[in-house]
N, C-alpha and C positions, 0 to 999 in steps of 0.2 A: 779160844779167844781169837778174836778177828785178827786182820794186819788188813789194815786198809792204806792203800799206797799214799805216801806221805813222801811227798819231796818237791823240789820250785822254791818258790817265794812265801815265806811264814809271815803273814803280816802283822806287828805287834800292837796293838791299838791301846795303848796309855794313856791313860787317865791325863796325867801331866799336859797331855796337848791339849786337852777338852778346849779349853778354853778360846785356843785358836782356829782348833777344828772341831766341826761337826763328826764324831768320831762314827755314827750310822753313815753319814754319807761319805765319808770316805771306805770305809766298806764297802757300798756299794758300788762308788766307780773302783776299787780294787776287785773287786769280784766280776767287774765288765770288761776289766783288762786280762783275767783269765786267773786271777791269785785265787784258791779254793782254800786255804787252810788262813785262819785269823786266830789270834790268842787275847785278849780284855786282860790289861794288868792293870791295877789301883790298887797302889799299896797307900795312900792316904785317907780313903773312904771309909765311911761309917759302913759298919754289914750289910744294913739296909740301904744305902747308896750302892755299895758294890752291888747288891740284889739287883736293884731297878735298872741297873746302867747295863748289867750283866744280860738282862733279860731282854731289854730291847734290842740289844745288839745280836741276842738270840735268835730273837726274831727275824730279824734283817737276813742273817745269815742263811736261816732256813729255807727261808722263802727264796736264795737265790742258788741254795744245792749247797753252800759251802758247809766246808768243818770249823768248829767254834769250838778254843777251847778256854778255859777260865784259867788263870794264873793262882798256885799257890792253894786256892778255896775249894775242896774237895765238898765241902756243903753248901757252897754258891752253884759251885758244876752241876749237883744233883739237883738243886732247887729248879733251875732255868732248861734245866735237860740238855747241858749241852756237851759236846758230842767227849768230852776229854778234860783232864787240868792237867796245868805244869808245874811241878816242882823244883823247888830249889833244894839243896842240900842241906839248907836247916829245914824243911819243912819234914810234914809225916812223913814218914818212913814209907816206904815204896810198897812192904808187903801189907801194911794198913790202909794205906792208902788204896790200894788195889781190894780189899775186905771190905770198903766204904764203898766203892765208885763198883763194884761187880766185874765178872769176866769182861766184859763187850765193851765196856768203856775203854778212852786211848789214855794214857800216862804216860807222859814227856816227862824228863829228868834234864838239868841241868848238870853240867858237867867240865873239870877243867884241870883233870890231871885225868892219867891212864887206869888208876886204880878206880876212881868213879865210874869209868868207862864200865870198867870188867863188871863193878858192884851191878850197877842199873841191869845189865846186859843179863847177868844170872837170875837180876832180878823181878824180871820178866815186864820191861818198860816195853813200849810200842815204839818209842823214839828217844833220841839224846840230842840235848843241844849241847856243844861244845865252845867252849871259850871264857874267857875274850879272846875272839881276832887278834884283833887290832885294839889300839885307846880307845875308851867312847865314853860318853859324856852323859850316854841317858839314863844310865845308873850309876849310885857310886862303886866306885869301884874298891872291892874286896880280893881280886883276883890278877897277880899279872899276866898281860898278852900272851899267849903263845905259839902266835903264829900260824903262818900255814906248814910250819915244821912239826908244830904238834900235832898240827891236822892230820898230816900222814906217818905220824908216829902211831898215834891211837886208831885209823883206821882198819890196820890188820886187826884190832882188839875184839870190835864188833859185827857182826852182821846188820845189825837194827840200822834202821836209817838214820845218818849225822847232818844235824843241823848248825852250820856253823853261825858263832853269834858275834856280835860287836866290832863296832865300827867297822863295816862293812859297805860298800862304795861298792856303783856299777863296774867302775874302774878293775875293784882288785876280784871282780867276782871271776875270772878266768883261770887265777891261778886256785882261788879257791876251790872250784869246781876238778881240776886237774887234781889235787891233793887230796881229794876224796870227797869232798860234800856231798850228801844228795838235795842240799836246799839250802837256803841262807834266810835265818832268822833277820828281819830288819824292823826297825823304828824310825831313828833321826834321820836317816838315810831318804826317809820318803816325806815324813812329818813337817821335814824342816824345808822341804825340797822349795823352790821358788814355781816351781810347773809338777805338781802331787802325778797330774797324769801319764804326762811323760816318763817322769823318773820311773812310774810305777811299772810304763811300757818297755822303759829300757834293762829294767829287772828281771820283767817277764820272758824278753825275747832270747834271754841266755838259759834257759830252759824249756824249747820252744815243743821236746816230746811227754814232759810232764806233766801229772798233777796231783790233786789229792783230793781224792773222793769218798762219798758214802759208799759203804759198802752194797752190792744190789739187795 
């Protein structure tokens, strides 16, 4: 199974903003600012909506080198070929999951206590996101924060690369990055931002020797 380096800025491209954004073009100026890993969530869409949305954004991606992964849809990810999905804890099971998508594919887990950590990690994920951070508002919330004290609580747990998620801000990404992250999962952080490109640049330039690439 590959390990294609996975770490920076995860950019999460949510259906929920459609409307305000053009959710291709902001991919592509994220991917002109140097962000190579995107994930498509729509948790409201018809199948065939997530398909077509999935697939263009597919597109987009490919054509600019970046990794694309699908949230949640392990039959949307193989439909559009794209490069990964991410799981939640109520979704399929990791080793099913992984029997769907084949060796080569990547499979992110979500994650937000130390025992998930361990789960995912035996379980042979490629990546974990961990959180909530911080509060955040672009999903409901199921889970409380736990800080950048959990961050380096569960750090020693894994080797795989930690994605820390929610409510996440230029501001706190120093301490995050000190307590172990190798990236920070963002949405409202950039979606919402008043200047998308800046914010995007200022996200980027705290990871200025990373990225996350196809494998050759």
């Amino acid at each position: 199974m590959f390990q294609p380096s996975l770490s920076g800025v995860y950019l999460l491209l949510d259906e929920q903003w459609a409307p305000r954004h053009n959710l291709s073009t902001v991919l592509e100026l994220a991917a002109g600012c140097g962000i190579r890993l995107f994930q498509y969530r729509n948790k409201i869409g018809s199948p065939r909506d997530v398909f077509a949305k999935a697939r263009e954004l597919r597109e987009v991606a490919a054509r600019l080198g970046a990794l694309f992964i699908v949230n949640d849809r392990c039959d949307v990810a193989l439909a559009v070929e794209a490069d990964g999905v991410h799981l939640g804890q109520d979704d399929l099971p990791l080793d099913l999951a992984r029997q769907v998508m084949g060796r080569h594919k990547i499979i992110g887990i979500s994650t937000h206590r130390s025992e998930e950590v361990t789960q995912a990690t035996r379980g042979g994920a490629n990546y974990i996101g961990y959180g909530p951070l911080f509060p955040t508002t672009t999903k409901e919330a199921h889970e409380a924060p736990v800080g950048c004290a959990g961050l380096r609580e569960i750090r020693s747990l894994t080797p795989l690369p930690v994605f820390a998620i929610g409510g996440i801000t230029v501001d706190s990404l120093e301490e995050i990055v000190d307590s172990g992250a190798n990236g920070v999962a963002v949405a409202s952080a950039v979606l919402n931002a008043s200047n998308i490109e800046q914010t995007i640049r200022d996200f980027v330039s705290h990871f200025p020797a990373s990225s996350s690439s196809l494998p050759e």
